[in-house]
C-alpha positions as CSV (number, residue, x, y, z in Angstrom):
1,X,0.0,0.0,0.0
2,X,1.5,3.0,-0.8
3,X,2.0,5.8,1.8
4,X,-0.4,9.0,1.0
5,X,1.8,11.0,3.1
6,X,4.6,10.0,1.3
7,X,6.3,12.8,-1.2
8,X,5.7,10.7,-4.5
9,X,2.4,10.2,-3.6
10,X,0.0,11.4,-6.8
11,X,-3.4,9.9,-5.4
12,X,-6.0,9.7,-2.6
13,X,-7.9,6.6,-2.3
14,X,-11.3,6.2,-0.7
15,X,-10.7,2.0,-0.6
16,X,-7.6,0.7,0.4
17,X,-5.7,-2.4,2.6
18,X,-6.1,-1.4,6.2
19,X,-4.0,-3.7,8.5
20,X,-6.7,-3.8,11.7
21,X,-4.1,-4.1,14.5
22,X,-1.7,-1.8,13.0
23,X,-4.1,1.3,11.9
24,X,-1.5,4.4,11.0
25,X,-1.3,7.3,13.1
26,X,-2.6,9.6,10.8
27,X,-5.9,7.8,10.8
28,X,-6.2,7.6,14.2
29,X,-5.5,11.6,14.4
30,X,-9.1,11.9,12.3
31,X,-10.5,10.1,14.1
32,X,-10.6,7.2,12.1
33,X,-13.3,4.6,12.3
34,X,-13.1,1.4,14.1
35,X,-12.1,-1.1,11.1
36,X,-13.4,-4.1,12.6
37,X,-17.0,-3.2,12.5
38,X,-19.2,-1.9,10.0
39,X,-21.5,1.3,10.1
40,X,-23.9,2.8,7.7
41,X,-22.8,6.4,8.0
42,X,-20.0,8.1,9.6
43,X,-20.0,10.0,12.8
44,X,-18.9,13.9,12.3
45,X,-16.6,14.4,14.7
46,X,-13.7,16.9,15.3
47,X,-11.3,16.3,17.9
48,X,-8.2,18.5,18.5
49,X,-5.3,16.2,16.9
50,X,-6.8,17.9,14.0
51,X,-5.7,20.7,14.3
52,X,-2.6,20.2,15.9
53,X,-1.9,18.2,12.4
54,X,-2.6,20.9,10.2
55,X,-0.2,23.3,12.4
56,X,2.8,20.9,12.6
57,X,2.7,18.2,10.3
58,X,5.6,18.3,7.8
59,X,3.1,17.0,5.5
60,X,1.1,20.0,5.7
61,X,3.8,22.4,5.5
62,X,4.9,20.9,2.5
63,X,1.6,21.5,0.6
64,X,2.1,24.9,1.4
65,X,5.0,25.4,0.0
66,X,3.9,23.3,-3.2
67,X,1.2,25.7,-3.2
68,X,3.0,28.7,-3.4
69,X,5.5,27.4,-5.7
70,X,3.0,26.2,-8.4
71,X,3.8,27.8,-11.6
72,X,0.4,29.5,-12.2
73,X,1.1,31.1,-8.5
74,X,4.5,31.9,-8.7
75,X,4.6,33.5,-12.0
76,X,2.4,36.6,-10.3
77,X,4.5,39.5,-9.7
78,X,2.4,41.3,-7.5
79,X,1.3,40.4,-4.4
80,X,-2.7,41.1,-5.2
81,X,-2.1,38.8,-8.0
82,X,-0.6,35.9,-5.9
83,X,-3.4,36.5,-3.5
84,X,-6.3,36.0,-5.6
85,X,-4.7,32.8,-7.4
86,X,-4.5,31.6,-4.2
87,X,-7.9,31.8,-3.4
88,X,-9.0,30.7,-5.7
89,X,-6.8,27.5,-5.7
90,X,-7.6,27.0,-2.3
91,X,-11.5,28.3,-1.8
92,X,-12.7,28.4,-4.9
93,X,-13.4,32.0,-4.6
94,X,-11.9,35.8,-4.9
95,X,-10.3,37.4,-1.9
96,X,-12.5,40.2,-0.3
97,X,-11.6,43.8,-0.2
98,X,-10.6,43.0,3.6
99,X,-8.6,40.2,2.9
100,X,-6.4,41.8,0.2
101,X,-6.0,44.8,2.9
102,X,-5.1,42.7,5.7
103,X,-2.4,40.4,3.8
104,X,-1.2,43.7,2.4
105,X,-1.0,44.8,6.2
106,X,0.9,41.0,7.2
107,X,2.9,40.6,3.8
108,X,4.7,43.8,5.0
109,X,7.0,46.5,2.7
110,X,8.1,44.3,0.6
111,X,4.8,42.1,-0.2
112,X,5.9,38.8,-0.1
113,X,3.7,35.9,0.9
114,X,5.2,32.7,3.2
115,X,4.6,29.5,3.0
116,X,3.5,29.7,6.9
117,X,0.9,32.3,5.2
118,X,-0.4,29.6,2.7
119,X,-0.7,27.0,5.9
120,X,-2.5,29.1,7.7
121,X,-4.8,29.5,4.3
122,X,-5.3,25.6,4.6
123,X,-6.4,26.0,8.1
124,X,-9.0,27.6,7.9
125,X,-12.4,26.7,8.7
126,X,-13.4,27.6,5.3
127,X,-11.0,24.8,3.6
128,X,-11.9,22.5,6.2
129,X,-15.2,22.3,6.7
130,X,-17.7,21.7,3.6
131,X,-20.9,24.1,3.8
């Protein structure tokens, strides 16, 4: 079974090998099912592993930085430019008036966005959580 986490990894999977006895880590950290039992639906639960994931995973702060290096992204000169690719990558949407004035307040003289800026994008509630 390949590893998802894994830097060569190019898929997700929704069906895959689970060893029961030996469930990975990452599973367990959302909250991951019980494998030996089945169940019709899946509880919604958050529990606070998750977030501590998204903050301090390497995992995590690598997509980032893959995020901000993608070509369409990094081509943008300006920092308003960058911004709204982002969002757009990310939420699906344009940044707000507000948003472009506080990253313009964060990004500082020289306007330059940070990979710890693009995690902090991915941890939002808004990338999170599905409306």
């Amino acid at each position: 079974v390949q590893n998802f986490l894994a830097g060569n990894a190019t898929r997700r999977t929704i069906y895959a090998h689970l060893d029961r006895l030996n469930v990975p880590g990452v599973f367990r950290t959302f909250d991951f099912p019980a494998p030996d039992s089945t169940t019709a639906k899946r509880d919604q639960t958050t529990v606070p592993p998750q977030a501590l994931f998204m903050m301090n995973h390497p995992f995590v702060a690598e997509c980032a930085k893959n995020l901000l290096n993608r070509p369409d992204v990094a081509k943008m000169a300006d920092t308003r430019s960058k911004l709204a690719r982002l969002y757009a990558v990310v939420y699906g949407r344009d940044p707000s008036e507000r948003e472009y004035t506080f990253v313009a307040e964060i990004a500082g003289a020289d306007g330059k966005l940070t990979a710890s800026f693009v995690q902090a994008l991915l941890m939002s509630n808004e990338f999170l959580f599905v409306d």
